[in-house]
Short mmCIF file of the C-alpha atoms (twelve columns), coordinates in Angstrom:
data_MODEL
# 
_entry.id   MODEL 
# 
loop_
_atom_site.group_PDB 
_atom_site.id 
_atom_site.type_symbol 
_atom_site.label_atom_id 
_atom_site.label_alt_id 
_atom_site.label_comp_id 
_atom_site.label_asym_id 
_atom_site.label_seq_id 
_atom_site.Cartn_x 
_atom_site.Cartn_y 
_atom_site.Cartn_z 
_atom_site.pdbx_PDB_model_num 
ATOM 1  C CA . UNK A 1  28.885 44.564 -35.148 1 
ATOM 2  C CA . UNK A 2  26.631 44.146 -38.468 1 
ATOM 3  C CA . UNK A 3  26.179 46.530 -40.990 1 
ATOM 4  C CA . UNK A 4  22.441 46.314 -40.587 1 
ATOM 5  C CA . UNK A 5  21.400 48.884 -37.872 1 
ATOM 6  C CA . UNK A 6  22.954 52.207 -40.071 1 
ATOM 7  C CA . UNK A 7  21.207 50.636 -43.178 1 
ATOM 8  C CA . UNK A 8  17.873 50.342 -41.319 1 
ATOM 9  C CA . UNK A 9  15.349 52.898 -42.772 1 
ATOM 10 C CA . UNK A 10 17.790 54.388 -45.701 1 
ATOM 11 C CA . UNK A 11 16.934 55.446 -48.688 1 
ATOM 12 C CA . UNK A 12 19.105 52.829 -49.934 1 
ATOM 13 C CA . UNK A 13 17.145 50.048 -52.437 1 
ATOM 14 C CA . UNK A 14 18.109 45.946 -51.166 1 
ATOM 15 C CA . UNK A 15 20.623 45.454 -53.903 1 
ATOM 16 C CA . UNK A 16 22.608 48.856 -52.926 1 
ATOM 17 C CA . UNK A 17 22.320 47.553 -49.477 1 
ATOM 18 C CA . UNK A 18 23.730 43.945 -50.635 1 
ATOM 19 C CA . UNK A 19 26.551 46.088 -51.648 1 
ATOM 20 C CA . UNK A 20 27.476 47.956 -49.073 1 
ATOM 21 C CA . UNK A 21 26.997 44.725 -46.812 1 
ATOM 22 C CA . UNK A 22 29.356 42.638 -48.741 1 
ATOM 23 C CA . UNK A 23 31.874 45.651 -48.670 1 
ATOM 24 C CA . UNK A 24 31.302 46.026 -44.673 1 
ATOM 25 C CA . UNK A 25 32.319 42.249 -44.437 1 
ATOM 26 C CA . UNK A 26 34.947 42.501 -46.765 1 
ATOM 27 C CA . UNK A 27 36.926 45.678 -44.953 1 
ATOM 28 C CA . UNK A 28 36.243 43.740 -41.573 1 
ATOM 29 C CA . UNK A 29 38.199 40.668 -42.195 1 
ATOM 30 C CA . UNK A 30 40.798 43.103 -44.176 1 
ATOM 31 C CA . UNK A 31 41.068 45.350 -40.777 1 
ATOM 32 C CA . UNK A 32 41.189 41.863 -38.711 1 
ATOM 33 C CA . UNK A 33 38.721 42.598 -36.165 1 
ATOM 34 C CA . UNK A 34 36.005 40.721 -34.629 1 
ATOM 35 C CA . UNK A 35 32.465 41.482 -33.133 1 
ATOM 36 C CA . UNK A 36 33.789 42.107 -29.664 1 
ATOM 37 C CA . UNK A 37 34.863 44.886 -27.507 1 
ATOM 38 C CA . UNK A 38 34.655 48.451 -27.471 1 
ATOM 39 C CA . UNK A 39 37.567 48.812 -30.118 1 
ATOM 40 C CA . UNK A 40 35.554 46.684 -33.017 1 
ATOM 41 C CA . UNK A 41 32.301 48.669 -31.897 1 
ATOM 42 C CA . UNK A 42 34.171 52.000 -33.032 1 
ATOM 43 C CA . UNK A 43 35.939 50.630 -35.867 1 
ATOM 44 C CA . UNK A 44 32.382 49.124 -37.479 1 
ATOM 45 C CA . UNK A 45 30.822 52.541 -36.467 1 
ATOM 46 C CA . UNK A 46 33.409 54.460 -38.666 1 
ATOM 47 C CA . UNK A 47 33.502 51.686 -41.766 1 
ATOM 48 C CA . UNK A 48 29.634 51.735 -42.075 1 
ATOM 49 C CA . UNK A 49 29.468 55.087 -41.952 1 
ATOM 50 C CA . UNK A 50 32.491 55.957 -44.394 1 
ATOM 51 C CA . UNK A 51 31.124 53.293 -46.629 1 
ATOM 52 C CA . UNK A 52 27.474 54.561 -46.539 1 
ATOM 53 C CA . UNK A 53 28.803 57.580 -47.593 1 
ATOM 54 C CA . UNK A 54 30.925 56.655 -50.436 1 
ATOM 55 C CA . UNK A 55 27.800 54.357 -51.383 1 
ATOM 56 C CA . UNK A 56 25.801 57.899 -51.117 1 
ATOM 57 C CA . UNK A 57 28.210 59.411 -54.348 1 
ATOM 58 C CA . UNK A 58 27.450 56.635 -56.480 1 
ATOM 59 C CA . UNK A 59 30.330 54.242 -55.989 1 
ATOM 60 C CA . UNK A 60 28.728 50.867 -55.541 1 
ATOM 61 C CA . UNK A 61 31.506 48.236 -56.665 1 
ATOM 62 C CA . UNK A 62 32.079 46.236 -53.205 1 
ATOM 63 C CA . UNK A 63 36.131 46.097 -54.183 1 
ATOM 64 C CA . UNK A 64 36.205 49.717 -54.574 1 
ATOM 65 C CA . UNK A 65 34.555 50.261 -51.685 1 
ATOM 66 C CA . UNK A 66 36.305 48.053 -49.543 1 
ATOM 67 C CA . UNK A 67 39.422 49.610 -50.779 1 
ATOM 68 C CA . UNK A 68 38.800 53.084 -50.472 1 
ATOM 69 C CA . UNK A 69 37.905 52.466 -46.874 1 
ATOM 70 C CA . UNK A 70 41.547 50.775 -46.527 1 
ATOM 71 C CA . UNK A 71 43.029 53.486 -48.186 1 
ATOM 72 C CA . UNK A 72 41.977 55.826 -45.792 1 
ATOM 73 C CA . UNK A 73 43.177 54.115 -43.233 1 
ATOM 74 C CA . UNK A 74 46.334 53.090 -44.247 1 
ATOM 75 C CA . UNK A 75 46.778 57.371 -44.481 1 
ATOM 76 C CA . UNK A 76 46.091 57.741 -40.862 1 
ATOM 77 C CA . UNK A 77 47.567 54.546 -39.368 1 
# 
């Protein structure tokens, strides 16, 4: 699942949505899951959206991004 269809029409400018791209890819191979199946369709669903919203509050480092995705899960998993 790309990044690409939440980013479509934001209010975010192309090198914020570089970011947030290379931080999507980044927590995907971390997570290890693919592009298939229901299970990778509702784990991109909840990265983009958790990292769009970090992204929104001014954090726009791709590690930091990445990692406070992973941190979040590690609290829950």
């Amino acid at each position: 699942m790309p990044i690409a269809q939440f980013l479509e029409g934001s209010e975010f400018d192309p090198e914020t949505k570089r970011v947030i791209r290379v931080a999507f890819e980044m927590t995907r191979i971390a997570l290890r899951y693919g592009n298939q199946g229901d299970l990778s369709e509702i784990l991109g669903k909840t990265v983009a959206t958790r990292l769009i919203e970090l992204a929104r509050s001014s954090e726009l480092n791709p590690d930091h991004l990445c990692e406070s995705v992973l941190s979040e899960f590690r609290q829950h998993f």
